[in-house]
C-alpha positions as CSV (number, residue, x, y, z in Angstrom):
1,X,149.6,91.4,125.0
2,X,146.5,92.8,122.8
3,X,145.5,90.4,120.4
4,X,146.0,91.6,116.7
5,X,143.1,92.1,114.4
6,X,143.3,91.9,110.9
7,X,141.3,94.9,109.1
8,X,140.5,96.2,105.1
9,X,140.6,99.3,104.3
10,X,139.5,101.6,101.7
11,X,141.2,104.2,100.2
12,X,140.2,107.0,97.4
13,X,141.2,110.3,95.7
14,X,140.2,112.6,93.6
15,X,141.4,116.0,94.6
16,X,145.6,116.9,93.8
17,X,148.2,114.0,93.1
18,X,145.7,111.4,93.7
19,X,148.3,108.8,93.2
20,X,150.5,110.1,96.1
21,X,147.6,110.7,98.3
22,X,146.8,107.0,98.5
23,X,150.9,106.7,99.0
24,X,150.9,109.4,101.5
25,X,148.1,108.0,103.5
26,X,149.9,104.4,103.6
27,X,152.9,105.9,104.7
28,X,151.1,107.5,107.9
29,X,148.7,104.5,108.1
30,X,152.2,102.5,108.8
31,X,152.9,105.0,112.2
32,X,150.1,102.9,113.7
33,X,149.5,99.4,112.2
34,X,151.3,97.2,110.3
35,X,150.2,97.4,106.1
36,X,150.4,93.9,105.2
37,X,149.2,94.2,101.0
38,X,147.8,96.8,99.1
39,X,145.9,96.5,96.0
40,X,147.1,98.0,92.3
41,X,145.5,101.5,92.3
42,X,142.5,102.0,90.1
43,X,141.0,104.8,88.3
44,X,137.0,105.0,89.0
45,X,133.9,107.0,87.8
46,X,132.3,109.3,90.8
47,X,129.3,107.5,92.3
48,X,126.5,110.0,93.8
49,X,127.6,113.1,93.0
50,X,128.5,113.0,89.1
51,X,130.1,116.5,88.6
52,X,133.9,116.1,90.1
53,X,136.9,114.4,88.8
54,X,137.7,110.9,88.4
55,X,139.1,109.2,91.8
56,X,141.5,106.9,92.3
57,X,141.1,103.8,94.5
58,X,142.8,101.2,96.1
59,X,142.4,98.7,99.6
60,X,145.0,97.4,101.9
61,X,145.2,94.7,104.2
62,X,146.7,96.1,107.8
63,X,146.9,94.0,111.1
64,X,146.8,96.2,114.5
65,X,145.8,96.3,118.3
66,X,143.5,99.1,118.2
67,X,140.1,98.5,119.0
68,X,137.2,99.5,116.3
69,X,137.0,102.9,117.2
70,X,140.3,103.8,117.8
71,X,141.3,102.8,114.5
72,X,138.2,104.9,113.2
73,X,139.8,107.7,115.1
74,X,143.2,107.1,113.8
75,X,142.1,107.0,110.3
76,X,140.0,110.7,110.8
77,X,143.2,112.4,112.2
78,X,144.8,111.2,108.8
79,X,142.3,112.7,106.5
80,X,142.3,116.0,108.5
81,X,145.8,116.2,108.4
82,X,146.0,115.6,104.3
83,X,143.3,118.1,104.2
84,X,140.0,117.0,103.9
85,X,137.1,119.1,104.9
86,X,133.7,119.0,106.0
87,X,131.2,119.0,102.9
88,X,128.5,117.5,101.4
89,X,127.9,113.7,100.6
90,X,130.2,112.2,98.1
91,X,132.1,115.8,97.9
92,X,135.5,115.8,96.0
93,X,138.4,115.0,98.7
94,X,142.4,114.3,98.9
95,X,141.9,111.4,100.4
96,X,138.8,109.1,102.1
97,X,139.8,106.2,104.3
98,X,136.9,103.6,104.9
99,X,136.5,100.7,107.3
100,X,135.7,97.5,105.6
101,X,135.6,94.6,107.4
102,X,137.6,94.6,110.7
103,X,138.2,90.5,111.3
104,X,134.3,89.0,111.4
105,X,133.2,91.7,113.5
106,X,129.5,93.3,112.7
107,X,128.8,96.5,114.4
108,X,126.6,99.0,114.3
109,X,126.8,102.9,115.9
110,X,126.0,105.9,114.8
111,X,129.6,107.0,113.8
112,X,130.4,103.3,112.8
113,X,129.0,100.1,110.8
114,X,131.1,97.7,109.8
115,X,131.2,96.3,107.1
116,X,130.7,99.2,105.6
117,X,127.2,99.8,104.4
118,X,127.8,99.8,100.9
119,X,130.9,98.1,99.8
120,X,128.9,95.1,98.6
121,X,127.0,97.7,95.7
122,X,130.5,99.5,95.0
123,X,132.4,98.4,91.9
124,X,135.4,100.8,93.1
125,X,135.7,98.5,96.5
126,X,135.0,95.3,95.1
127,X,137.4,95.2,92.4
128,X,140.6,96.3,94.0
129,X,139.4,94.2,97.1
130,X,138.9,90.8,95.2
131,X,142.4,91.4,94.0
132,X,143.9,90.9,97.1
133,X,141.1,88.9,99.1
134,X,138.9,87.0,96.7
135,X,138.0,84.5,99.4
136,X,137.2,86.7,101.6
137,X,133.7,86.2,103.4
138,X,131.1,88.9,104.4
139,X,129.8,87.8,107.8
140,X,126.7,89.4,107.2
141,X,125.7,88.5,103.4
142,X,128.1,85.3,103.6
143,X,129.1,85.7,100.0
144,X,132.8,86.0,99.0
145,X,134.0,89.0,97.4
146,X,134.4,87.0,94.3
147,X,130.7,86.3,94.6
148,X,129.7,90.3,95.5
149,X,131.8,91.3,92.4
150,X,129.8,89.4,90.1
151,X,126.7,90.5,91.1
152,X,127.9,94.8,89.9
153,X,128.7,96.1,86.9
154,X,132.9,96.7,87.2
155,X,132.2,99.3,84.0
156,X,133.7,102.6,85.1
157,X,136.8,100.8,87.5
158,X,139.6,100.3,85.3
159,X,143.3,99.2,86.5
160,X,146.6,101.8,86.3
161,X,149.3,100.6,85.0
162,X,151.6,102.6,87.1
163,X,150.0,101.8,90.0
164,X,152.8,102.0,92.9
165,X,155.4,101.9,90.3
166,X,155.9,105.4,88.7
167,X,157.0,105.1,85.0
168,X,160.9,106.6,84.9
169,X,162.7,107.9,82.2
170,X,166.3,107.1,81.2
171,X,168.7,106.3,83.7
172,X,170.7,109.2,84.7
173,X,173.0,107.1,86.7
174,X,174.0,105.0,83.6
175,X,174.9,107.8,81.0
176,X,178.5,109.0,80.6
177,X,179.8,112.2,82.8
178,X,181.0,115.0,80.9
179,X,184.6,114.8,82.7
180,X,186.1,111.4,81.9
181,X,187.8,110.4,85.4
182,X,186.8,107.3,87.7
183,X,186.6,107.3,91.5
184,X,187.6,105.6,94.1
185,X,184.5,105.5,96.5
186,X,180.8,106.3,95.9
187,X,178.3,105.0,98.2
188,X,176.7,105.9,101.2
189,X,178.0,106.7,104.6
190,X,176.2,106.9,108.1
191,X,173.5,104.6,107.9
192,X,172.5,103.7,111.0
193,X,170.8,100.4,112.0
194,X,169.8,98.2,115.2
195,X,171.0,94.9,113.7
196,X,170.3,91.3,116.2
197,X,172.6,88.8,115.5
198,X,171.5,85.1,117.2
199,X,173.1,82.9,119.1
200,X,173.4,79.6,121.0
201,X,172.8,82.1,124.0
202,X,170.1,84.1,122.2
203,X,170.0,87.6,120.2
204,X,172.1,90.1,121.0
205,X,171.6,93.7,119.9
206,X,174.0,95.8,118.0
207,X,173.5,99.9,117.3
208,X,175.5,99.6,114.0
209,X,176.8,102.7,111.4
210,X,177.9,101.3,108.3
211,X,179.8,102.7,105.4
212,X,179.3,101.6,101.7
213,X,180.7,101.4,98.5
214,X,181.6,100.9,95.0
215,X,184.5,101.9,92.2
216,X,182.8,104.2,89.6
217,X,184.1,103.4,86.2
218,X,185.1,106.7,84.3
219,X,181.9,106.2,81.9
220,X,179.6,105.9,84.1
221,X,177.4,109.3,85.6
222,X,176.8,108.0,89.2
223,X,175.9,104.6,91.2
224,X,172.6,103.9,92.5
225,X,172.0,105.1,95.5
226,X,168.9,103.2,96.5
227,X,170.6,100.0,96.0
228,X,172.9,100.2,98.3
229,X,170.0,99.9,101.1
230,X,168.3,97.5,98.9
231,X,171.4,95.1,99.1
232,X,171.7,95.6,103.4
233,X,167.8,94.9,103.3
234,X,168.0,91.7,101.7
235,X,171.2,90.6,103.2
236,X,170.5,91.5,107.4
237,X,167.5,89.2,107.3
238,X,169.3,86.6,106.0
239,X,172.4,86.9,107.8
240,X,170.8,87.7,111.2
241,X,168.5,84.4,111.4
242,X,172.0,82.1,111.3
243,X,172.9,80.3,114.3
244,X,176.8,82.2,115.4
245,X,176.4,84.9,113.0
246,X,178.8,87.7,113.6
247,X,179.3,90.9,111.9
248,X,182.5,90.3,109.7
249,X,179.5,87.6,107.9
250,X,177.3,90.0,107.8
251,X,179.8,92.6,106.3
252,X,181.0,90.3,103.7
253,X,177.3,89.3,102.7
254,X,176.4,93.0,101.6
255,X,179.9,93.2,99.8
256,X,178.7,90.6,97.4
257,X,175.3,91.8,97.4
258,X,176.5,95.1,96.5
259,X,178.6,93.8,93.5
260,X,175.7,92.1,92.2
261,X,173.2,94.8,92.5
262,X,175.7,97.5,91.3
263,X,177.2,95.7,88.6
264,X,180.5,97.0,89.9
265,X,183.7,95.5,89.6
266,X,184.4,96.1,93.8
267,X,182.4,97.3,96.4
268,X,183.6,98.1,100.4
269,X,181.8,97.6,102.8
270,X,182.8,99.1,106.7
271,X,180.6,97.9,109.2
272,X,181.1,100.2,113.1
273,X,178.9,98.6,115.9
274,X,178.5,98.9,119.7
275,X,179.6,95.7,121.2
276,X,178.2,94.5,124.9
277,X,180.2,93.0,127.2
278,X,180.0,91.9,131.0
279,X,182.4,92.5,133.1
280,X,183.0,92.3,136.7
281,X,185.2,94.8,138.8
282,X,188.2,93.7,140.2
283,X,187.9,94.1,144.1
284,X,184.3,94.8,144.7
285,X,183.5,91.7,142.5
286,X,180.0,94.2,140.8
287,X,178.7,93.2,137.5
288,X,179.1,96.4,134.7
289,X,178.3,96.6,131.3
290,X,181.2,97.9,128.9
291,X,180.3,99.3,126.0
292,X,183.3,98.3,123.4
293,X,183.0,99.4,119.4
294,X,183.3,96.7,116.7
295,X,184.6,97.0,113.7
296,X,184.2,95.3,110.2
297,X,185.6,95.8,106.9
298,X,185.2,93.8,103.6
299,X,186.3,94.5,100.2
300,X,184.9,92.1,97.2
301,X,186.0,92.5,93.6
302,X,183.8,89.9,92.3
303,X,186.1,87.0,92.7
304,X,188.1,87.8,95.8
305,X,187.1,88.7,99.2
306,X,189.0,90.5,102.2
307,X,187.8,90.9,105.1
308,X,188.6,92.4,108.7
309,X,187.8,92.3,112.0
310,X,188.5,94.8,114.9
311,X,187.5,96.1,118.3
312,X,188.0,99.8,119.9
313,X,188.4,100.1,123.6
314,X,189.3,102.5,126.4
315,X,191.5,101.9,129.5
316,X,194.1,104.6,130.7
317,X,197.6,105.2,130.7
318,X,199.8,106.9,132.9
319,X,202.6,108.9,131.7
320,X,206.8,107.4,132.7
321,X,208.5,111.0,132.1
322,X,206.3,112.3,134.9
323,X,206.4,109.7,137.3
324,X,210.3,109.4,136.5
325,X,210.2,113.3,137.5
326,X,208.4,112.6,140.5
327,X,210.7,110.1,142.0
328,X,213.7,112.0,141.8
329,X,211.8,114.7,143.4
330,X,210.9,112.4,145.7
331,X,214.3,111.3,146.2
332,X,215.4,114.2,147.0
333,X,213.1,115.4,149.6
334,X,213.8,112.0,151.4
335,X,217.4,112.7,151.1
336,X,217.2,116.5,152.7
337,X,214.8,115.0,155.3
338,X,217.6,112.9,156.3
339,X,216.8,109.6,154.8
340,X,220.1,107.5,154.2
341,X,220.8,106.7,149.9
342,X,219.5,102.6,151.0
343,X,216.1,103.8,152.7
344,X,214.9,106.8,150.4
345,X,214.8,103.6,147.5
346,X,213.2,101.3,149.7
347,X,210.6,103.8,150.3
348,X,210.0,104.5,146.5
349,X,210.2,100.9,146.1
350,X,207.3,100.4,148.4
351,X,204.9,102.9,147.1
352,X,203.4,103.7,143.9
353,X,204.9,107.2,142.6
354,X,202.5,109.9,141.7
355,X,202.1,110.5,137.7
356,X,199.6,112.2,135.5
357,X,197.2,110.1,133.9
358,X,195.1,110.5,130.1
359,X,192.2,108.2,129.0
360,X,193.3,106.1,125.8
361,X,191.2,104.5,123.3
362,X,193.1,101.6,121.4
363,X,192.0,100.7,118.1
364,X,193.3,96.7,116.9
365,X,192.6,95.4,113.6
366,X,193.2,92.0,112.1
367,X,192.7,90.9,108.3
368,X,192.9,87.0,108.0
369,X,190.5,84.1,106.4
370,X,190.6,82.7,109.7
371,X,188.0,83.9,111.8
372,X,189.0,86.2,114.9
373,X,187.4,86.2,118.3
374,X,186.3,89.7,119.0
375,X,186.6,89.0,123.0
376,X,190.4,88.0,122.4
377,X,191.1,91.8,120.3
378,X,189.4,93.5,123.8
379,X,191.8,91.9,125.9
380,X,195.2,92.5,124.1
381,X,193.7,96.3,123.9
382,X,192.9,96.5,127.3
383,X,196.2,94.8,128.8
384,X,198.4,96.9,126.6
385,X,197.3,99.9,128.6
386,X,198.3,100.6,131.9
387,X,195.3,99.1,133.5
388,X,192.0,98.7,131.8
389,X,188.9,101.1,132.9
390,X,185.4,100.1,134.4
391,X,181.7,102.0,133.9
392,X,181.1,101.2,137.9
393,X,184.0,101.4,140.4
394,X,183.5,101.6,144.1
395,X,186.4,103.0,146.1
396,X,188.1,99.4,146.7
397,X,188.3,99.2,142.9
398,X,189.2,103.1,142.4
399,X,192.5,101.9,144.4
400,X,193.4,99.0,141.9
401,X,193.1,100.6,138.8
402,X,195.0,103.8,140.2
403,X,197.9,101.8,142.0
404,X,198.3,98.9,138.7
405,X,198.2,101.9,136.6
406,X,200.8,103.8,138.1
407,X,203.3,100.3,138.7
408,X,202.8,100.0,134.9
409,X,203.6,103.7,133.6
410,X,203.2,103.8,129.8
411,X,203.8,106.3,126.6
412,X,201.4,106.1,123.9
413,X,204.0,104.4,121.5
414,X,204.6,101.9,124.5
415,X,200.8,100.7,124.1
416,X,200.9,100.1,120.5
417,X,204.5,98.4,120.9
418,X,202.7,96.4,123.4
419,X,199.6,95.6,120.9
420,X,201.7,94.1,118.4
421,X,204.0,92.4,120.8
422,X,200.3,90.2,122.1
423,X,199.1,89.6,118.7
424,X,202.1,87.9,117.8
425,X,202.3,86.0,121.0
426,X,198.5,85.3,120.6
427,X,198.3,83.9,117.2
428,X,201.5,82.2,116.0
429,X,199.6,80.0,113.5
430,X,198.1,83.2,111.6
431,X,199.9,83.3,108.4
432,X,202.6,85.4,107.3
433,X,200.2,87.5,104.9
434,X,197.3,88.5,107.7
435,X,197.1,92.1,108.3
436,X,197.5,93.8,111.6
437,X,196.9,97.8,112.4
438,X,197.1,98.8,116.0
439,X,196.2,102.6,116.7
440,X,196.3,104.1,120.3
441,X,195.3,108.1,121.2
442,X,196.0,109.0,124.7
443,X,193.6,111.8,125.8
444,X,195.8,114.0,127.6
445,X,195.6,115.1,130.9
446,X,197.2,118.2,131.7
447,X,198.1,119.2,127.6
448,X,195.9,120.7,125.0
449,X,196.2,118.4,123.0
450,X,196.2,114.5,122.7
451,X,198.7,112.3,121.6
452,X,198.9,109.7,118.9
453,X,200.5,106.5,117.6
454,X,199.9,103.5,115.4
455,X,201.3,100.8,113.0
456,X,200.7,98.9,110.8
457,X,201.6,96.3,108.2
458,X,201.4,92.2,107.3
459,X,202.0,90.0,110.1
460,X,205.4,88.8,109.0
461,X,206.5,92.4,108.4
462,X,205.6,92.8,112.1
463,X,207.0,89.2,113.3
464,X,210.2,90.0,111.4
465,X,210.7,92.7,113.9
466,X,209.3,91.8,116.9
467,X,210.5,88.0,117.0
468,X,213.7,88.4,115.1
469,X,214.7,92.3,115.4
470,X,214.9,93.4,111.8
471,X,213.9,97.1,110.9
472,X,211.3,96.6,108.2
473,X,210.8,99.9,106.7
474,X,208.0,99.1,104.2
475,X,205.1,98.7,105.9
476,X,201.8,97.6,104.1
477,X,198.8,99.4,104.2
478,X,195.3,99.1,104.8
479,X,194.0,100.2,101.3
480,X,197.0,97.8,99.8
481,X,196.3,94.8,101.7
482,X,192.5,95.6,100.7
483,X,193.0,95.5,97.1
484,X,195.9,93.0,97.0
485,X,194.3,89.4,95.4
486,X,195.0,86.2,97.4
């Protein structure tokens, strides 16, 4: 691995928005090395040639691999592309990007010399440099910049007070709409991140989308947008760096961030993420990688917190009407072929009967303070199907999946059933008031279109009918479990 220099360099404008050329030119510095402190921007008198505007001038502090002249290449392509042009010494330009001191190095070329030649005599480089370096030595002159500034008159360089921070107006967020009517959700959708998450067996990587929100009071314009990534920013690092961490933590971190930072009364927060998990087929005994989503939802009102937890996963189905179809057909056709009533049964007792399949993708949800194993939500999806599905299968395995799917034949409503039937069986010390949703689509096979079912509801609504047989007709929602207070 190349070893990382630490390098100073020297920015100035006086052509256009000088202020957002020095931004601009940080922003494309950043494609190549990492910009670890800039300097407050300051306004400077020309030196050499007199007759052109005032510049503007800052220096940052960037670590990177490249070599010297690499970086002196790098920094070229960027003031060509922002539109500086060959002229005369000291010419008016966009932008001017100078090497100052690249570790302790000393060199000398005939393209190159660092330090640079001059920044020692330059009031402009000195004072925005002893800002952020002040100790800083010069390998050749072995004076600190501290020292070098002392010895030039800084007359001419004087600070901005806007600097990087531009100088807003009123708030347009925080004045009153002209329609008086609150709503429901504002906030951000489809922001996508790579999030790691550590633990006792290392750092896993998830590809996360997440989703969120605040309520907007009916006197208020609009919610701040930017604060929403402000309040994931400062929560992921956080979050991520814990020992176990999982996402519904994670989730329920930028729920109270958001509050905070919003000033809202309740923010949501739905977290979606790509989940890895080994598995190992069932015959041919190969290692596989599934791909499962993950889901996270939290809701915060400032006092109360709800949060849920949920998986997404695909296995296959295939369809009883069919296969009930087929084995009268079957029947039959044994019958006429002269089979006796006792033998044509045996027969379709011994083999599995031919049915048409669909792919299904079984969503399971569960709302609880106690925390929920994701692993254990994969497999009371996957067993609820008729047989669960695998990224590699050799033939062997082809052959199980096909012959347990067709002994276990199954309608879409049949999964779900099943669904709710395992999360009662798995957790029987989840309270009454946990929330359970269970969603499966079947992906038909020889239909245009796909078929659908779902429930859900509080876990005693659903233990009240599964354990005890009662027809609950209310069931409880999503958004009303979200918003009830514990």
């Amino acid at each position: 691995m190349a070893a990382s220099h630490k390098v100073y360099l020297g920015l100035g404008s006086n052509l256009g928005d000088r202020q957002n050329n020095i931004i601009q030119a940080l922003q494309q510095l950043k494609s190549q090395v990492s910009v670890e402190k800039a300097s407050s921007f300051y306004e400077t008198e020309p030196v050499g040639y007199l007759d052109q505007p005032l510049f503007i001038n800052a220096v940052c502090l960037v670590s990177t691999d490249l070599t010297p002249q690499e970086l002196f290449s790098f920094v070229k392509r960027i003031e060509r592309r922002m539109g500086r042009q060959q002229a005369f010494r000291n010419a008016p330009r966009p932008i001017d990007i100078d090497i100052l001191f690249y570790d302790d190095l000393v060199l000398e070329s005939p393209e190159l010399t660092i330090p640079h030649p001059s920044l020692h005599q330059r009031a402009f480089v000195l004072v925005p440099l002893a800002e952020i370096a002040p100790t800083l030595v010069h390998p050749v002159l072995k004076s600190t910049v501290a020292e070098l500034l002392e010895k030039v008159d800084p007359r001419g360089v004087r600070k901005l007070s806007r600097s990087l921070q531009l100088s807003l107006g009123r708030d347009l967020q925080e004045t009153v709409p002209s329609v008086h009517v609150s709503l429901s959700r504002v906030g951000i959708t489809n922001m996508q991140r790579i999030i790691s998450l550590a633990s006792d067996g290392g750092c896993n990587l998830f590809y996360t989308n997440l989703e969120l929100f605040v309520d907007l009071p009916p006197m208020q314009m609009g919610a701040h947008m930017s604060r929403f990534s402000d309040a994931l920013e400062e929560v992921v690092d956080e979050v991520t760096a814990q020992k176990a961490a999982n996402v519904e933590s994670l989730a329920e971190a930028i729920a109270r961030q958001i509050v905070e930072r919003q000033g809202a009364v309740r923010s949501e927060v739905r977290l979606y993420a790509k989940y890895p998990v080994e598995k190992i087929t069932p015959v041919s005994a190969k290692r596989t990688q599934e791909l499962y989503s993950l889901i996270s939802i939290a809701v915060y009102n400032g006092k109360t917190l709800r949060s849920i937890i949920g998986v997404e996963a695909e296995g296959m189905t295939a369809c009883p009407c069919a296969q009930d179809m087929v084995r009268d057909y079957s029947r039959e056709r044994l019958l006429e072929e002269g089979f006796s009533e006792e033998q044509a049964e045996k027969i379709l007792g011994a083999i599995p009967i031919a049915s048409h399949n669909q792919r299904g993708r079984g969503t399971l949800l569960v709302g609880s303070k106690e925390r929920i194993r994701a692993e254990e939500l994969v497999e009371i999806v996957e067993s609820s199907m008729s047989s669960e599905t695998y990224n590699l299968l050799k033939r062997q395995d082809e052959l199980f999946v096909v012959n347990k799917a067709h002994r276990n034949p199954m309608f879409v409503e049949d999964v779900v059933r099943e669904m709710l039937y395992n999360v009662v069986e798995t957790y029987p010390n989840l309270p009454d008031n946990a929330f359970v949703w269970a969603k499966q689509v079947n992906f038909e096979g020889i239909h245009k279109h796909d078929v659908f079912a779902e429930r859900f509801g509080t876990l005693g609504e659903i233990r009240k009918e599964v354990l005890e047989g009662q027809h609950i007709s209310k069931h409880t929602t999503l958004e009303e479990w979200l918003n009830t207070a514990e």
